[in-house]
C-alpha positions as CSV (number, residue, x, y, z in Angstrom):
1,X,0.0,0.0,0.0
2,X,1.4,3.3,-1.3
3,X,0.9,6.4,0.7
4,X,-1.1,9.3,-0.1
5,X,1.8,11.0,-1.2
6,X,4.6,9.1,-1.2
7,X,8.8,9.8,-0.9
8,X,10.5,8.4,-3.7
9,X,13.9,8.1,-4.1
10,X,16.2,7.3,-7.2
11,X,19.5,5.8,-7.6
12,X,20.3,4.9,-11.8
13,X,17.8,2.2,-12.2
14,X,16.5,1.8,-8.5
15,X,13.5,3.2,-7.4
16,X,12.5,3.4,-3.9
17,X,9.0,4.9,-2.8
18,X,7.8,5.0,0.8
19,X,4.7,2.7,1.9
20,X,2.4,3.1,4.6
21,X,3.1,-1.0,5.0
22,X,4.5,-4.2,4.1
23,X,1.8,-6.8,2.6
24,X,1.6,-9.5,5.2
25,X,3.7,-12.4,4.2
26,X,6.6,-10.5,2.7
27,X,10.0,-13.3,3.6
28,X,13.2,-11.8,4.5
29,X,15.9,-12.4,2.1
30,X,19.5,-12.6,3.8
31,X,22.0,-10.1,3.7
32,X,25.2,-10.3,1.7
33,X,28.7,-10.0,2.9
34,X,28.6,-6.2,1.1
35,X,25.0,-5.5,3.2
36,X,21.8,-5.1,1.9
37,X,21.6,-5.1,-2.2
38,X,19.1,-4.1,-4.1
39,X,20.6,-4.5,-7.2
40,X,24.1,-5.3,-9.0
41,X,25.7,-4.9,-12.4
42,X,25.9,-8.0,-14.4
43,X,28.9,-6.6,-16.5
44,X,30.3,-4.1,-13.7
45,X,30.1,-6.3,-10.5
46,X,28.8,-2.9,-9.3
47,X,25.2,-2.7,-6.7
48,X,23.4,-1.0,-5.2
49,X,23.8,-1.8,-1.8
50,X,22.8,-0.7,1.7
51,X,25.8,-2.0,4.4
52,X,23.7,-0.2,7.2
53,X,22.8,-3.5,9.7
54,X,19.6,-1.1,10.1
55,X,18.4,-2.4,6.9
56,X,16.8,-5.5,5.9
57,X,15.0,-6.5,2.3
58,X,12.1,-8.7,2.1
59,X,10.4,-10.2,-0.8
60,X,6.2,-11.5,-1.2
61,X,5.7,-14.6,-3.6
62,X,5.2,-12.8,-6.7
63,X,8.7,-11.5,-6.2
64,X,8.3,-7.8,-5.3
65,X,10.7,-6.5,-3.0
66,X,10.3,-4.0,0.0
67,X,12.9,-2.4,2.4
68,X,12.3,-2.1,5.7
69,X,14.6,0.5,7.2
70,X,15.2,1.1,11.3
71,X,16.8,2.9,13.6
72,X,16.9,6.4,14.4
73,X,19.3,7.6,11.5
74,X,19.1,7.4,7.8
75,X,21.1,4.8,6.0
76,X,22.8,5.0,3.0
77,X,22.1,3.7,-0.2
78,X,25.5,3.7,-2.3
79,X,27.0,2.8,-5.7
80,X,29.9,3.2,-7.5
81,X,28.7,5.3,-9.8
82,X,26.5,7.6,-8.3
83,X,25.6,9.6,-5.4
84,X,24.6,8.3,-2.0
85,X,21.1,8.4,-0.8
86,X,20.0,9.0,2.7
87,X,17.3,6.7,3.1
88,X,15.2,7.4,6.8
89,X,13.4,5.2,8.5
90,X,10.3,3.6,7.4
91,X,9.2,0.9,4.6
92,X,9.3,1.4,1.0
93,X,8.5,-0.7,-1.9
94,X,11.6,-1.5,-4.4
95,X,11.7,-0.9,-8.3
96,X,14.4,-1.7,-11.0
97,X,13.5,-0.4,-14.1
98,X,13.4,-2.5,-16.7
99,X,14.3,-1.7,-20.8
100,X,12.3,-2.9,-23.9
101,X,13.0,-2.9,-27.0
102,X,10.5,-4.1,-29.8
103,X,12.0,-7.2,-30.8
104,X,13.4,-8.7,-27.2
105,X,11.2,-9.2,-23.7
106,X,11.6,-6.9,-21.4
107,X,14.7,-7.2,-19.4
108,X,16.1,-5.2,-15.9
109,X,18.9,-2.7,-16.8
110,X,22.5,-3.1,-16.0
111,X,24.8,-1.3,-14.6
């Protein structure tokens, strides 16, 4: 459920916008020795990656993915190749853009 207004934030192909909840049933999905990843580069080896411990990803069935972030200070979302976002507490649903093109199914974008 998306609040009324929501905060979004945006980091190259990651898309983060606040929710008022998580749906019920939403399973934790372990961290990685780098911390919390959204994303990575298949060519690159680059992510998206939270290493806050104050930050925990979760996943529902259909494989939509929500971050649930704690404590009393924002963490930080980082990459290689672009700026750091303070993320503050609360729980927000998580995007990765995906490219078409006309002849191919769509496919998530790389870094």
């Amino acid at each position: 459920m998306t609040k009324k207004t929501p905060k979004m934030y945006r980091q190259g192909d990651v898309l983060i916008v606040a929710v008022d909840q998580m749906p019920d049933g939403a399973k934790p999905i372990p961290r990685t020795a780098r911390g919390v990843v959204l994303a990575e580069g298949e060519v690159t080896g680059h992510a998206h990656r939270i290493p806050s411990r104050h930050a925990k990803l979760y996943r529902t069935e259909e494989d939509v993915r929500y971050l649930r972030v704690g404590g009393t200070a924002p963490v930080a979302l980082q990459h290689e190749e672009h700026k750091t976002v303070a993320l503050p507490k609360g729980d927000y649903r998580v995007t990765i853009h995906h490219e078409y093109s006309p002849a191919e199914l769509p496919r998530q974008v790389a870094d």
